[in-house]
C-alpha positions in Angstrom: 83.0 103.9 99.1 82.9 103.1 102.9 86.4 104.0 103.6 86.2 107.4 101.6 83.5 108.4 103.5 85.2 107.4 106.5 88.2 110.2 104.9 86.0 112.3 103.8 84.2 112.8 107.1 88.3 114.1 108.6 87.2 117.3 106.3 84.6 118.0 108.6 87.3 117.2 111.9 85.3 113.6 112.6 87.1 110.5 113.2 90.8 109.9 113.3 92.8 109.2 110.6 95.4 106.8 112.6 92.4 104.3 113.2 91.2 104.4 109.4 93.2 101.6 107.5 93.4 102.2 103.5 94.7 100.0 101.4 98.1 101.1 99.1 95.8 101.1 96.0 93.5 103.3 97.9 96.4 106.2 98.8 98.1 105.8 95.4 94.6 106.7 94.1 94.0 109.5 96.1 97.6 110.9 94.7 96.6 110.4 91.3 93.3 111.7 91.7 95.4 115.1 93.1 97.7 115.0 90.5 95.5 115.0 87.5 93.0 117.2 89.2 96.5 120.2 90.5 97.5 119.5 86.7 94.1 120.6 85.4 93.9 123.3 87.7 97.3 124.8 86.9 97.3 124.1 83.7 94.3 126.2 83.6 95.8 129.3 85.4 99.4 128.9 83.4 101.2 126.8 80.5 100.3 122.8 81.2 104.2 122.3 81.4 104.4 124.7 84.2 101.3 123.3 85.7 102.8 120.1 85.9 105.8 120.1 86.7 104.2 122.9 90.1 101.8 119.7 91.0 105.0 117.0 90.9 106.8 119.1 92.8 103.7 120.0 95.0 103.5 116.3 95.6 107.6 115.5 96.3 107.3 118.1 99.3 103.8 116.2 100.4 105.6 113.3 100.2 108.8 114.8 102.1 107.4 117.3 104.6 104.7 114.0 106.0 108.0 111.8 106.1 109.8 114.4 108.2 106.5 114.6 110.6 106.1 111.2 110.8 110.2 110.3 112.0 110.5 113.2 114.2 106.9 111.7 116.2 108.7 108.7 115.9 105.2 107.3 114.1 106.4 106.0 110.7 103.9 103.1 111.2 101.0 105.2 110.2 102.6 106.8 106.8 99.3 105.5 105.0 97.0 106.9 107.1 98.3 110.1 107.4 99.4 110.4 104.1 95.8 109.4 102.6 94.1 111.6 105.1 95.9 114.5 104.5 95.2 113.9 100.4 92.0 112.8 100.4 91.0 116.0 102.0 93.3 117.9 99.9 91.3 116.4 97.0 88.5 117.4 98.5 89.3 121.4 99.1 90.7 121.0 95.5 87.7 120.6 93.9 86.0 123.1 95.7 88.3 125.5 94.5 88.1 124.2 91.2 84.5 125.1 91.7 84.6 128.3 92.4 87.2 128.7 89.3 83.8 128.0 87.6 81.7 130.2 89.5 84.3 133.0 89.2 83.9 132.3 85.3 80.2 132.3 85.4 80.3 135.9 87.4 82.9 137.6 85.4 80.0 136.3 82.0 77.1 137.7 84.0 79.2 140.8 84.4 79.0 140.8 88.3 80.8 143.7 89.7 82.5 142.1 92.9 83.3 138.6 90.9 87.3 138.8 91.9 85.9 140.1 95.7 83.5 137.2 95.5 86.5 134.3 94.2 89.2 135.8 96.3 86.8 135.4 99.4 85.9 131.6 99.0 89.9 131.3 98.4 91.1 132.2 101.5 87.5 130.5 103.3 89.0 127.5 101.5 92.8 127.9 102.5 91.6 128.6 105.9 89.8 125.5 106.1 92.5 123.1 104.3 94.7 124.5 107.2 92.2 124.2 109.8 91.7 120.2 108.3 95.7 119.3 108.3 95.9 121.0 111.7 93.3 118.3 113.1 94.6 115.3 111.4 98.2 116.3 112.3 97.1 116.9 116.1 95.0 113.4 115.8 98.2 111.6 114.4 100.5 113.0 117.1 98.6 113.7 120.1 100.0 117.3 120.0 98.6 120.5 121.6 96.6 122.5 119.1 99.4 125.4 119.2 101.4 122.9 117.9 99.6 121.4 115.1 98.5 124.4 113.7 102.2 125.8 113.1 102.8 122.2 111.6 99.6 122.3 109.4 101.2 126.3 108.2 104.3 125.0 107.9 103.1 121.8 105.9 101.0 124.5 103.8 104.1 126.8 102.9 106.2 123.6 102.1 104.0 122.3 99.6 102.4 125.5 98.1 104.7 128.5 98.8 108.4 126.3 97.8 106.9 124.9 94.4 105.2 128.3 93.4 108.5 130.5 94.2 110.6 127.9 92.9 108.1 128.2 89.4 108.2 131.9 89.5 112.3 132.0 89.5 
C-alpha cells in the first residue's frame, strides 16, 4: 500500500518516479489492473471483442513507445519505474473516467439537459491532466526541459490512444 501511494502521489506531480522501486509483481499488476479495467470500459462503449483487442493493442504501443523513450535517453535501467509510473497513474485517470461514464449515465436518467456538455468537459479536464501527469514523469525520468516532455507526453498520448483507435475504426 506504501509504494502505491508513493505512485499515486506522481498523479498529483509529487515525488519521482526514477527513485520509487516496485517490484515486477507490482508493475505486472498495475498492467493487469489496466487491462481488465480498458477492457471493461471499451467493452462498454463497443463489442467486448473490439474492446479488447483496442486495450492489447493500447498496451503493445505502452510497452513500445516507453521502450523507445527509455533507449534513446540511454536510461533502460529504469524500465520499471517508468513503466509502473506511467500505469499506475493511467489506472488512476481510468477510473475517473470510468466514473464519470457513471455520472454521465446517472444525468442522462435525471434527464439533465447539459449531460453530454457536462461528460465531454470532465473528458478533456481528464485527458488534459493524464497529459499533464506523463509530461512530469517523463521530464522527472529524463531530466528534460518541459517543452520537451510535454511533446513526448502528446506524442506518448497519440501512440497509445490515437494508433489503436484508427487502427479499430479501419
Amino acid at each position: 500500500m506504501y509504494l502505491l501511494k508513493k505512485y499515486l502521489s506522481l498523479c498529483w506531480f509529487k515525488n519521482n518516479p526514477i527513485e520509487l522501486s516496485p517490484s515486477k509483481s507490482f508493475m505486472w499488476k498495475a498492467v493487469i489492473f489496466y487491462l481488465i479495467s480498458g477492457i471493461i470500459v471499451e467493452s462498454l462503449i463497443a463489442d467486448p471483442a473490439d474492446g479488447t483487442l483496442e486495450v492489447s493493442l493500447r498496451t503493445v504501443m505502452a510497452f513500445s513507445s516507453i521502450a523507445t523513450y527509455l533507449l534513446v535517453f540511454k536510461k533502460w535501467q529504469y524500465f520499471h519505474q517508468l513503466y509502473t509510473a506511467i500505469f499506475i497513474c493511467e489506472n488512476f485517470i481510468m477510473t475517473l473516467a470510468t466514473l464519470t461514464e457513471g455520472l454521465y449515465f446517472w444525468l442522462v436518467m435525471k434527464h439533465y439537459e447539459y449531460a453530454e456538455e457536462v461528460s465531454i468537459a470532465i473528458g478533456v479536464l481528464l485527458v488534459g491532466w493524464y497529459i499533464a501527469i506523463v509530461s512530469y514523469i517523463l521530464r522527472q525520468a529524463f531530466l528534460t526541459k518541459m517543452s520537451v516532455s510535454v511533446i513526448l507526453a502528446f506524442s506518448y498520448f497519440v501512440l497509445t490512444y490515437g494508433l489503436p483507435m484508427l487502427f479499430m475504426d479501419i
